[in-house]
C-alpha positions as CSV (number, residue, x, y, z in Angstrom):
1,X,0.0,0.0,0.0
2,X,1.7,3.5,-0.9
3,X,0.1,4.9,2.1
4,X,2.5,2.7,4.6
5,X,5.3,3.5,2.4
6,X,8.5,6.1,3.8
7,X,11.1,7.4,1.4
8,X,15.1,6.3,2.5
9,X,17.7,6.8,1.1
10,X,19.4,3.0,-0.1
11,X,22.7,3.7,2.3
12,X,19.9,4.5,5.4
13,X,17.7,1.4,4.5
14,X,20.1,-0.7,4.1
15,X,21.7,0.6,7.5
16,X,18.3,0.2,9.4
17,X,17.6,-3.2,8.1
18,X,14.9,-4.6,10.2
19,X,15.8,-2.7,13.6
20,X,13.3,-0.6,14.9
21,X,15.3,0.1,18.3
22,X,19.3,0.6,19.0
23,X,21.7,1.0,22.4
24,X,22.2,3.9,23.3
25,X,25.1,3.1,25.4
26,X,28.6,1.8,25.2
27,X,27.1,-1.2,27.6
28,X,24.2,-2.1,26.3
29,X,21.9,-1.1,28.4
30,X,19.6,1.6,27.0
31,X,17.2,0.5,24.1
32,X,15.4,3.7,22.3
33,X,13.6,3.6,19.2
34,X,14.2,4.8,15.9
35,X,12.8,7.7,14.1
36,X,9.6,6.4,12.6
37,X,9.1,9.2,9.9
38,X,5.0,7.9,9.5
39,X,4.6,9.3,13.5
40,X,7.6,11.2,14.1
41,X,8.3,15.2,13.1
42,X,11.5,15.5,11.7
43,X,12.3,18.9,13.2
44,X,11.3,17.5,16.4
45,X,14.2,15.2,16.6
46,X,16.6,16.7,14.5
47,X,18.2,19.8,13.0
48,X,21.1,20.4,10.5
49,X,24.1,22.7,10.5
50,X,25.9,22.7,7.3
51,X,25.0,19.6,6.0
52,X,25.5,18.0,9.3
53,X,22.1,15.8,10.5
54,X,21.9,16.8,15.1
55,X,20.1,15.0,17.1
56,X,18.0,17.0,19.8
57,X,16.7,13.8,21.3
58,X,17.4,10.1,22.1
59,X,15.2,9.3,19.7
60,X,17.5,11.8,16.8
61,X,20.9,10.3,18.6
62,X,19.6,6.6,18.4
63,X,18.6,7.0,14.6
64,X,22.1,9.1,13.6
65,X,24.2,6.0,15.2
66,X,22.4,3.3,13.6
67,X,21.6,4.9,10.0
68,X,25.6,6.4,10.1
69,X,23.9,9.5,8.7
70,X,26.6,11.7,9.0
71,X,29.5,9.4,7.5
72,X,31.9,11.4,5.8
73,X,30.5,10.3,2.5
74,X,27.3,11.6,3.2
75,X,28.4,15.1,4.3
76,X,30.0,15.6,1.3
77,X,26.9,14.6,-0.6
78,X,24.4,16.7,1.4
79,X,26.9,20.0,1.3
80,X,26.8,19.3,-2.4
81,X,23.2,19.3,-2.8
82,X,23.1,22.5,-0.8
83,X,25.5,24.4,-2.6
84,X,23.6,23.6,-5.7
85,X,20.3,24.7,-3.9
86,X,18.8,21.4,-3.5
87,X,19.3,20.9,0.5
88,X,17.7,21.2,2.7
């Protein structure tokens, strides 16, 4: 159905997998959820500072760690796109 359908990137999807929770901690010991862009506001979890994805809760942290979102590869990409205009 296109309605349960979320737009990723392939290097975030294939990152994310099937987990819908991560560790927070070095020991293992706090679980939080992922960003679940169907209930989730973006700007609620997240902001950007040249091209570089923040998170402003556990919830933002958790999802940067697990999708790598700001892997050098990516940065490069997303100051790319916003020096052509195109982010954010």
């Amino acid at each position: 159905m296109p309605d349960n359908l979320a737009y990723s990137c392939p290097h975030c999807n294939q990152n994310k997998g099937s987990n819908v929770a991560t560790f927070l901690d070095e020991e293992g010991e706090e679980t939080v959820r992922v960003f679940n862009p169907r209930r989730d506001n973006w700007a609620s979890h997240f902001e950007q500072e040249t091209g570089m994805i923040l998170p402003i809760t556990p919830i933002g942290k958790a999802t940067i760690g697990l999708l790598e979102m700001n892997a050098p590869d990516r940065l490069i990409f997303r100051r790319a796109l916003a020096e052509a205009g195109y982010y954010p």
